[in-house]
C-alpha positions in Angstrom: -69.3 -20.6 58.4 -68.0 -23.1 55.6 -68.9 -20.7 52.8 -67.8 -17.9 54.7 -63.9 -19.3 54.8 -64.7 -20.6 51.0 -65.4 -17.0 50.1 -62.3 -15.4 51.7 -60.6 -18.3 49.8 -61.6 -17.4 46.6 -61.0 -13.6 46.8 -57.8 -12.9 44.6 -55.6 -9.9 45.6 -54.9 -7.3 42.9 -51.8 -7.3 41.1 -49.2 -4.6 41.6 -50.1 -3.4 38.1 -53.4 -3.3 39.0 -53.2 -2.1 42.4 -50.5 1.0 41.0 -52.7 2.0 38.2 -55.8 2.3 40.4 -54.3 4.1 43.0 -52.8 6.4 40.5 -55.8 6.9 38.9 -57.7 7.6 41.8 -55.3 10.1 42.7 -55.0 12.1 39.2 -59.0 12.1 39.1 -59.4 13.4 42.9 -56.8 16.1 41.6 -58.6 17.0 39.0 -62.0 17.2 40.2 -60.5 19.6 43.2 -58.9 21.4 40.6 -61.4 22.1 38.1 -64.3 22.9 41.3 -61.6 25.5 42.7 -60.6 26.7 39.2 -64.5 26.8 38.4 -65.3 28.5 41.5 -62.2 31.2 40.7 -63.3 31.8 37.5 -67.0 32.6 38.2 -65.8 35.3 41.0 -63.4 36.4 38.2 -66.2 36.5 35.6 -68.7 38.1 38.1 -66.1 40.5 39.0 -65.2 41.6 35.8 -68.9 41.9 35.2 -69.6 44.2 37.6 -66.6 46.3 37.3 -67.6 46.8 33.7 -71.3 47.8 34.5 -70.4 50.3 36.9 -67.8 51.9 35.2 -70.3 52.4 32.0 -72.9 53.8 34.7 -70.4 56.0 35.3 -69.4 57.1 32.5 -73.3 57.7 31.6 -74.0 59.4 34.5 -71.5 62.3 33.6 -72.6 62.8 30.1 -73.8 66.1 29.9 -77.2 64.7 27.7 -78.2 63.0 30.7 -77.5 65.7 33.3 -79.5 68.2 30.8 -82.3 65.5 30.2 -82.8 64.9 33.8 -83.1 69.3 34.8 -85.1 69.7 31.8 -87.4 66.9 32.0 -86.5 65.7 28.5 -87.0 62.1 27.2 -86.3 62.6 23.4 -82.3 63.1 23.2 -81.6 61.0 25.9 -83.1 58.3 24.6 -81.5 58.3 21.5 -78.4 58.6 23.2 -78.9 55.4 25.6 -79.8 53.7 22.8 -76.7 54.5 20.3 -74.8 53.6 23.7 -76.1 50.7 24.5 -75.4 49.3 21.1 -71.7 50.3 21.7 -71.8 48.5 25.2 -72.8 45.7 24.9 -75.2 46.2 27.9 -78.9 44.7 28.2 -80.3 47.4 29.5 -79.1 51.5 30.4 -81.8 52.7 31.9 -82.1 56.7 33.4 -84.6 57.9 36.1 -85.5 61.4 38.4 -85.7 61.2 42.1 -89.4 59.9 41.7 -88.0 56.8 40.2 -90.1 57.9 36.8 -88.1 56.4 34.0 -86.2 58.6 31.3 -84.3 56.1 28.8 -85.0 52.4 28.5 -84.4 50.0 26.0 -88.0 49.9 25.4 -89.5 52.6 24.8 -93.3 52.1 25.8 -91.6 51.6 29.5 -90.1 55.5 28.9 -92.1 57.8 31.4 -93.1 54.9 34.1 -91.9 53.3 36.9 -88.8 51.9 37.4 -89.1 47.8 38.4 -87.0 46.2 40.9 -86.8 47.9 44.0 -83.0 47.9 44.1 -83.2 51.7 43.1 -83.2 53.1 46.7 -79.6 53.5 47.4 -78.4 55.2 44.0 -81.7 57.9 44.6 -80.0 58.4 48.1 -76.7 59.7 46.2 -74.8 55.8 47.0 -73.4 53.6 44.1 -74.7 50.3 44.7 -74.5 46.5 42.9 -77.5 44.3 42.8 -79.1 41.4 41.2 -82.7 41.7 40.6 -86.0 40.7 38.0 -87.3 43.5 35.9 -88.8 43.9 33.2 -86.1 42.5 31.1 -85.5 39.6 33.2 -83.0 38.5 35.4 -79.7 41.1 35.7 -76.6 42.3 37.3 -77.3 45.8 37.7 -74.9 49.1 38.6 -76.4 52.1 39.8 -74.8 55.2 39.9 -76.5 58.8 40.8 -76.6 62.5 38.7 -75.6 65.3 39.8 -76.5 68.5 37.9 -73.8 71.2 37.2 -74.8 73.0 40.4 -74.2 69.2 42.6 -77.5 68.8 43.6 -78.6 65.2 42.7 -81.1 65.2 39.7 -81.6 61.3 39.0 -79.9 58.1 38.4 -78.2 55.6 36.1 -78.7 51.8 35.8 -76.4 49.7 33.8 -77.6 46.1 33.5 -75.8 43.0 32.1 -78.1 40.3 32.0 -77.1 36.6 33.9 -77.5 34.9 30.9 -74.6 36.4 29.6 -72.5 35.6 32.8 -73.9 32.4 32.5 -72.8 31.8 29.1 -69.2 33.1 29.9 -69.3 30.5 32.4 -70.5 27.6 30.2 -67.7 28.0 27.9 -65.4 28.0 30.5 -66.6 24.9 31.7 -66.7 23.5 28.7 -62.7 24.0 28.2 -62.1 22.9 32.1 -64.3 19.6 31.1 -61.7 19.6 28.1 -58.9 19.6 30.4 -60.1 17.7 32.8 -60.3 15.0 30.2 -56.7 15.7 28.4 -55.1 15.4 32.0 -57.2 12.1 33.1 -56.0 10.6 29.9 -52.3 12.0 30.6 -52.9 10.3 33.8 -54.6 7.3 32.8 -51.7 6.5 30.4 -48.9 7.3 32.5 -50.1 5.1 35.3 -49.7 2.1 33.0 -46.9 3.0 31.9 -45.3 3.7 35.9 -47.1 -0.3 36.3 -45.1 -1.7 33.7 -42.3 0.6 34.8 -42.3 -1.0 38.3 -43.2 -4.2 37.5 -40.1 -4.4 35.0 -37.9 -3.1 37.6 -39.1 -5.6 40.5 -38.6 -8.6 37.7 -42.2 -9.4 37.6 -43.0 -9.8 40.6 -46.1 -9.1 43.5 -45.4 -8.0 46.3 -45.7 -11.2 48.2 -43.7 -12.9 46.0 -41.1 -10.0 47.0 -41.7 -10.4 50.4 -41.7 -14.3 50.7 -37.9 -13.5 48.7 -36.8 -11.0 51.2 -37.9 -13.8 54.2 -36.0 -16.5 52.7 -33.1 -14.5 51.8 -33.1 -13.3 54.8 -33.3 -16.8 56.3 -30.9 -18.5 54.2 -27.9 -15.8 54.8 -28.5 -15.8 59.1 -28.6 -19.5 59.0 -25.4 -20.4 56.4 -23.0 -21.9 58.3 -20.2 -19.1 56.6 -19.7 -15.8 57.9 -21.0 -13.2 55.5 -20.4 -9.4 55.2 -21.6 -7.1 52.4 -20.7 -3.2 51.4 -22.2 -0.9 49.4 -20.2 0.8 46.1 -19.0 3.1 49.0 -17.4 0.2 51.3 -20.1 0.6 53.8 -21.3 -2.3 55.9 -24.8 -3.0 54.8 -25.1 -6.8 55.7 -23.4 -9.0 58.6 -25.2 -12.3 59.1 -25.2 -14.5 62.6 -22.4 -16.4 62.1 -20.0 -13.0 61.0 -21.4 -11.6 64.2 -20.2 -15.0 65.9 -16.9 -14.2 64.6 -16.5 -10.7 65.1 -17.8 -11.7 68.7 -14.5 -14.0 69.4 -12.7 -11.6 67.7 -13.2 -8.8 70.2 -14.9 -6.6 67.7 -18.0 -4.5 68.4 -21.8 -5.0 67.5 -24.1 -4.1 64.8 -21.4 -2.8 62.2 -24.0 -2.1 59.8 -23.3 1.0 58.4 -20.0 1.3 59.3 -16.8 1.6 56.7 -15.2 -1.5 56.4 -12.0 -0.5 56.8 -12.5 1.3 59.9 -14.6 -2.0 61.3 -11.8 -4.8 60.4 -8.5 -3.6 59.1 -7.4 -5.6 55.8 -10.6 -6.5 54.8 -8.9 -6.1 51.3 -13.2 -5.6 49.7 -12.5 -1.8 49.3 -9.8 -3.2 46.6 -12.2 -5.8 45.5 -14.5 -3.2 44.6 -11.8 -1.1 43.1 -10.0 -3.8 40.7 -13.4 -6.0 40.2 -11.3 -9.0 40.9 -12.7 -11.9 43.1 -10.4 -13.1 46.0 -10.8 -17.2 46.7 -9.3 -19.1 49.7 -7.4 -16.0 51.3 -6.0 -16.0 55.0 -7.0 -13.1 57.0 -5.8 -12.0 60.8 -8.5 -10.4 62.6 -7.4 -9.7 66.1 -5.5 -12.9 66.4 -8.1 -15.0 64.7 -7.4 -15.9 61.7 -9.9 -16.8 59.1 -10.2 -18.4 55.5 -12.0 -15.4 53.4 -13.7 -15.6 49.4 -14.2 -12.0 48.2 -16.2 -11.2 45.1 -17.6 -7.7 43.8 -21.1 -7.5 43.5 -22.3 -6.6 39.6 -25.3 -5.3 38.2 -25.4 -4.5 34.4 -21.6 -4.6 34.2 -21.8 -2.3 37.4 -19.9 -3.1 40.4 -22.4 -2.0 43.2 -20.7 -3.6 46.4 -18.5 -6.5 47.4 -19.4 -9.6 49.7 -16.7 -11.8 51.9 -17.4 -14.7 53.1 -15.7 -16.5 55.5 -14.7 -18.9 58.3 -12.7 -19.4 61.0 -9.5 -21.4 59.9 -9.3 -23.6 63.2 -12.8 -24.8 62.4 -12.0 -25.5 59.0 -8.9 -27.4 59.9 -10.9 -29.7 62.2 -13.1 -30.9 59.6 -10.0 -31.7 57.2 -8.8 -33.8 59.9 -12.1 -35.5 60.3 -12.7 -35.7 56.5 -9.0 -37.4 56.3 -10.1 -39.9 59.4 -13.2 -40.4 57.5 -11.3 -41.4 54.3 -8.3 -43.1 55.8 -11.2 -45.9 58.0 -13.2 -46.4 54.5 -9.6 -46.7 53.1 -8.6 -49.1 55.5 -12.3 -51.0 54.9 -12.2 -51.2 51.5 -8.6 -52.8 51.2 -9.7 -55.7 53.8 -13.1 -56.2 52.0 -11.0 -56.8 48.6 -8.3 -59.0 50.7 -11.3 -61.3 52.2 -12.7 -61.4 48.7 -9.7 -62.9 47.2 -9.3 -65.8 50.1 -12.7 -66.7 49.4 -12.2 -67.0 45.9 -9.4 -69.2 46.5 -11.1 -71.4 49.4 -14.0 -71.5 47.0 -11.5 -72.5 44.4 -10.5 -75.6 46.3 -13.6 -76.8 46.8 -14.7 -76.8 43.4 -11.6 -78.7 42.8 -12.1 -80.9 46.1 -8.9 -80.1 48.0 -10.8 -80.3 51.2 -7.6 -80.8 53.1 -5.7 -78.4 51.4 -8.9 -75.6 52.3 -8.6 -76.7 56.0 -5.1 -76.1 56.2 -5.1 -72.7 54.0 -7.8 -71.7 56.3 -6.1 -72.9 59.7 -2.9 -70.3 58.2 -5.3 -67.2 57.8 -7.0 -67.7 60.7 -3.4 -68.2 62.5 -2.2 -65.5 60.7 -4.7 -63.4 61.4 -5.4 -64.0 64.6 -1.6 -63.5 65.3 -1.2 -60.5 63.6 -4.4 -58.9 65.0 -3.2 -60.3 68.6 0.4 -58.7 68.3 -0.8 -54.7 67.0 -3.6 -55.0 69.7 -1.9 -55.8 72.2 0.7 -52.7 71.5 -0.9 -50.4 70.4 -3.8 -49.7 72.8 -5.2 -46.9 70.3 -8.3 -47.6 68.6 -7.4 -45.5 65.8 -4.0 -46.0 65.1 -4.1 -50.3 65.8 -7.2 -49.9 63.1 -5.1 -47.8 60.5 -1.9 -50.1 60.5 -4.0 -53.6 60.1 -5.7 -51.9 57.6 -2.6 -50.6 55.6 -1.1 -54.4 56.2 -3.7 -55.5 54.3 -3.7 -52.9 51.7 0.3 -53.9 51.4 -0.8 -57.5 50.8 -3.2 -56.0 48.0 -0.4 -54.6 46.6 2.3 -57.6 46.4 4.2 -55.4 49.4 5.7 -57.3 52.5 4.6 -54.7 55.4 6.4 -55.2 58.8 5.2 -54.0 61.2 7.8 -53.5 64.7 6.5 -52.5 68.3 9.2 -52.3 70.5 6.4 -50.7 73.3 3.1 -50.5 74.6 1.2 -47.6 72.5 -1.5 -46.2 75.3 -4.2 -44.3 74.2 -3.5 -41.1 72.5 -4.1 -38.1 74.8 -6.1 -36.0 72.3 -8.7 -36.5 70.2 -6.6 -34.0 67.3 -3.5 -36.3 68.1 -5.3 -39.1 67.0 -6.4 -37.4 63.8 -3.2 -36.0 62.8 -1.2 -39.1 63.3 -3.8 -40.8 61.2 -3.3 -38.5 58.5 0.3 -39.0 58.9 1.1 -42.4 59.0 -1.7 -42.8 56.4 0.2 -41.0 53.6 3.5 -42.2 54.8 2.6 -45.9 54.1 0.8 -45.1 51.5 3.9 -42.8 49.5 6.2 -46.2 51.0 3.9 -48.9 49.5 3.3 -47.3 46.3 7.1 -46.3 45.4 7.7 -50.7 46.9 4.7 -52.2 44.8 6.9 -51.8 41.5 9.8 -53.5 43.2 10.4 -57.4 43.3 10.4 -58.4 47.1 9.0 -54.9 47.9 8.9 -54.2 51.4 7.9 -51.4 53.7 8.8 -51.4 57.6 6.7 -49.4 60.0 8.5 -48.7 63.8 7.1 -47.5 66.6 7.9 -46.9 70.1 7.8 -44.7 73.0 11.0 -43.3 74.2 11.0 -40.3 76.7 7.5 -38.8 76.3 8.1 -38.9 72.5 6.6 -41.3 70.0 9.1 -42.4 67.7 7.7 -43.2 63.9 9.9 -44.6 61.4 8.9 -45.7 57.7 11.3 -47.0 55.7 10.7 -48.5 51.9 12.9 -50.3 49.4 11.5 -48.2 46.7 13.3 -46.3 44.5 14.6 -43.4 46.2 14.5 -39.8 45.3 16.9 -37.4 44.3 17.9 -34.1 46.3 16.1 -32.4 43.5 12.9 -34.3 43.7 13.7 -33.9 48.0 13.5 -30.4 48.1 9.8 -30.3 46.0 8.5 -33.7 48.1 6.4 -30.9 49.9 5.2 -28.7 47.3 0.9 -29.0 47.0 0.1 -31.0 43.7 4.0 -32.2 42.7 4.5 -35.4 42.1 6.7 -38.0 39.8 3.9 -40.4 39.6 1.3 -38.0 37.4 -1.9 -35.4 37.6 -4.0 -35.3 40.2 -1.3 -36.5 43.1 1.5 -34.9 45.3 -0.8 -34.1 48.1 -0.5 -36.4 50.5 3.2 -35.1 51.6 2.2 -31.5 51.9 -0.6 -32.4 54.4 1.8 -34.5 56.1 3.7 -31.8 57.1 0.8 -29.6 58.3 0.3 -32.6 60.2 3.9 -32.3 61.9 3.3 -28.8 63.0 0.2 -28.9 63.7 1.5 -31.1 66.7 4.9 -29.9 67.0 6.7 -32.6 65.9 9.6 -33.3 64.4 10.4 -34.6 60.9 13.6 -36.0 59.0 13.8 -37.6 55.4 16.4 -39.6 54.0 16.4 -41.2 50.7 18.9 -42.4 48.2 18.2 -43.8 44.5 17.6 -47.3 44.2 18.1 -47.8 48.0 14.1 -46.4 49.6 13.3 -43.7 51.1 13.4 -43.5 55.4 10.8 -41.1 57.4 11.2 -40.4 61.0 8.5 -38.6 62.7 9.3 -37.6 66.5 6.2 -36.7 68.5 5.9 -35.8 71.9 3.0 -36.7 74.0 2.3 -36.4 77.6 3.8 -37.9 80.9 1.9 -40.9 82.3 0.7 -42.0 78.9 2.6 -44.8 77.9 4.9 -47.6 79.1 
């Protein structure tokens, strides 16, 4: 049983080149050897044929030579054989041989046989006045032989003539035809032996090399890898037809109230402003572009498909924009906690370098009483935004922005004139992190250049609305740098900033809050957010 399984281990499939130019080979022989049996077999009938039309028509032609007629009424031997003879060496003919109605030979080819018997047997039906074919053995061997009867002048049969063509000749005819079928045979085996290499390599070039496992192992993983992306995915061919749709586009298309199995289907007449039928007209990618489909909109990248500088189809990929949105907001949680983290790490670092400090210095009392104020500190500061601000997430963000103020050489104040309840929603939460993060942020980095910088941070509750105000002693902007404070990527400060604002107020409407700025140059800069939440909340 072991060396069974071994065995089937050890067998090796043939490669596509090997498995195409057997197959073709196989096929171009089994052609050919059908071919040359049927053309053989054609041609002997053909040869045979032609044979035996040529013996009877010189039997014939001998029976209605006068000489013959004559010989045969005047029981003559001399002329006539002279004339078969002369005749025969015209023909081309093994034998012409003449008898009476006894069968008693005339003419022959040999003369001692003149005056006997004629050998065969085959004779029968010419002396009963019938033309007749036969192969037989005489004298001369083995021959195709025409008979055809004589008639006198006055119709009354006197004899008979046999023309005979001897096999060998027929067999000769065929030999040579053989022998240029062989000929051909070989000339198209070649042809076919060289052209299935060459349709191998043909293939094997045009499927990059590979077997057809390795294909089919690619198709199963491509196939794998485009049902289970996490990004909807449509392709069309050069002719904007659908030819590809993957789980999640069906997932999509689903919410969107659009039908089934779109394969095969124009693209246009599937999902109206699609935009690929223009990709694959202009050859120009698309990134990052908003698309309504049925009151879903979705966040769609659109390239053209290319294949030796040939555009062959377009692909879209996509995702719905909600989905998107809520992991931004979780990414900017995400970043605003390690934030937060990071800046109270660094401030604890920095108090134990100073407690550690006094002790090398032996200050004990002076360490008991610097560590009595951070605790009390601390502990009073961490007492005060706890208690008002019931909000895990937002109580976490502003101690961790007090301490990243601190970092900075920035006085942060924070003022909570009421209780803070937990935030209804979880996407509240997450957009008023992402909000007060920046805010303080923008207010501690425009007061960390600033002697006695400050920021102040206000919250309260006031008619189902919580009221935010940030206020710095920064440097102000002007009405032109006002009007561009929300503008992706500008900033005063360098490259690679003037973000944080613009995501603010996505934020704000994203909620449906409301927003006011004021600023004025050398005097800070005020933000006031107003956002309602619901009744039976807060206190």
């Amino acid at each position: 049983m072991q060396k069974a399984k071994e065995k089937k281990r050890s067998y090796k499939r043939p490669t596509l080149r090997t498995t195409i130019f057997l197959l073709v080979s196989a096929v171009v022989i089994a052609a050919l050897l059908v071919t040359d049996l049927l053309i053989h077999r054609t041609i002997e009938e053909e040869i045979e044929q032609n044979q035996t039309e040529k013996a009877q028509q010189l039997a014939r032609a001998v029976a209605l030579m006068p000489v013959v007629q004559q010989a045969l009424v005047e029981k003559e031997t001399e002329h006539v054989q002279h004339y078969v003879e002369t005749f025969m060496g015209q023909a081309d003919v093994q034998f012409v041989v003449i008898i009476d109605m006894d069968g008693i030979r005339y003419a022959h080819p040999d003369r001692e046989k003149v005056g006997k018997a004629f050998v065969g047997g085959d004779e029968t039906e010419a002396l009963n006045g019938n033309e007749s074919v036969s192969t037989s053995v005489g004298t001369l061997g083995r021959s195709l032989r025409a008979f055809t009867p004589v008639y006198s002048e006055t119709g009354e049969q006197v004899g008979a003539v046999a023309v005979g063509i001897s096999l060998e000749v027929v067999e000769k005819a065929l030999q040579s035809n053989r022998v240029n079928l062989l000929i051909g045979t070989l000339f198209g085996l070649s042809a076919g032996l060289v052209g299935a290499v060459l349709l191998s390599r043909f293939i094997k070039k045009t499927l990059f090399h590979l077997e057809p496992r390795a294909i089919a192992t690619l198709v199963e993983e491509r196939s794998a890898m485009l049902q289970s992306t996490i990004e909807g995915m449509i392709a069309v061919d050069a002719d904007g037809k659908i030819t590809l749709v993957n789980k999640s586009a069906q997932a999509i298309f689903d919410r969107a109230g659009l039908p089934p199995k779109p394969e095969g289907v124009d693209v246009e007449a599937y999902m109206q402003n699609s935009r690929l039928r223009h990709v694959l007209a202009s050859g120009q990618p698309e990134y990052n572009k908003e698309q309504d489909l049925n009151g879903l909109t979705i966040v769609v990248n659109r390239v053209p498909v290319r294949i030796n500088d040939q555009i062959i189809g377009a692909i879209a990929t996509f995702r719905d924009k909600t989905e998107m949105k809520q992991l931004a907001e979780q990414l900017t949680g995400v970043k605003t906690y390690a934030s937060t983290l990071r800046a109270q790490t660094h401030e604890f670092k920095n108090r134990l370098q100073v407690i550690l400090g006094m002790l090398h210095t032996k200050e004990y009392e002076q360490v008991e009483a610097y560590v009595a104020q951070i605790v009390g500190n601390q502990s009073e500061e961490l007492k005060q935004t706890t208690d008002r601000v019931k909000d895990p997430v937002l109580a976490g963000l502003l101690l961790g922005k007090k301490s990243d103020a601190r970092e900075n050489g920035v006085d942060m104040k924070l003022v909570i004139d009421t209780v803070i309840e937990p935030l209804p929603q979880e996407r509240l939460a997450l957009e008023l992190t992402t909000i007060l993060g920046n805010l303080i942020d923008n207010g501690i980095d425009a007061a960390s250049g600033k002697e006695n910088g400050s920021v102040k941070v206000t919250l309260y509750v006031l008619d189902e609305e919580l009221m935010i105000r940030i206020a710095d002693n920064g440097p102000g902007m002007s009405e032109a740098e006002l009007e561009k404070m929300y503008v992706r990527g500008y900033s005063t400060k360098g490259k690679d900033r003037g973000y944080g604002l613009s995501l603010v107020k996505q934020s704000v409407e994203a909620i449906g809050a409301a927003f006011t700025v004021e600023s004025e140059i050398n005097q800070g800069t005020t933000f006031s957010i107003f956002v309602p939440i619901e009744r039976g909340r807060h206190t």
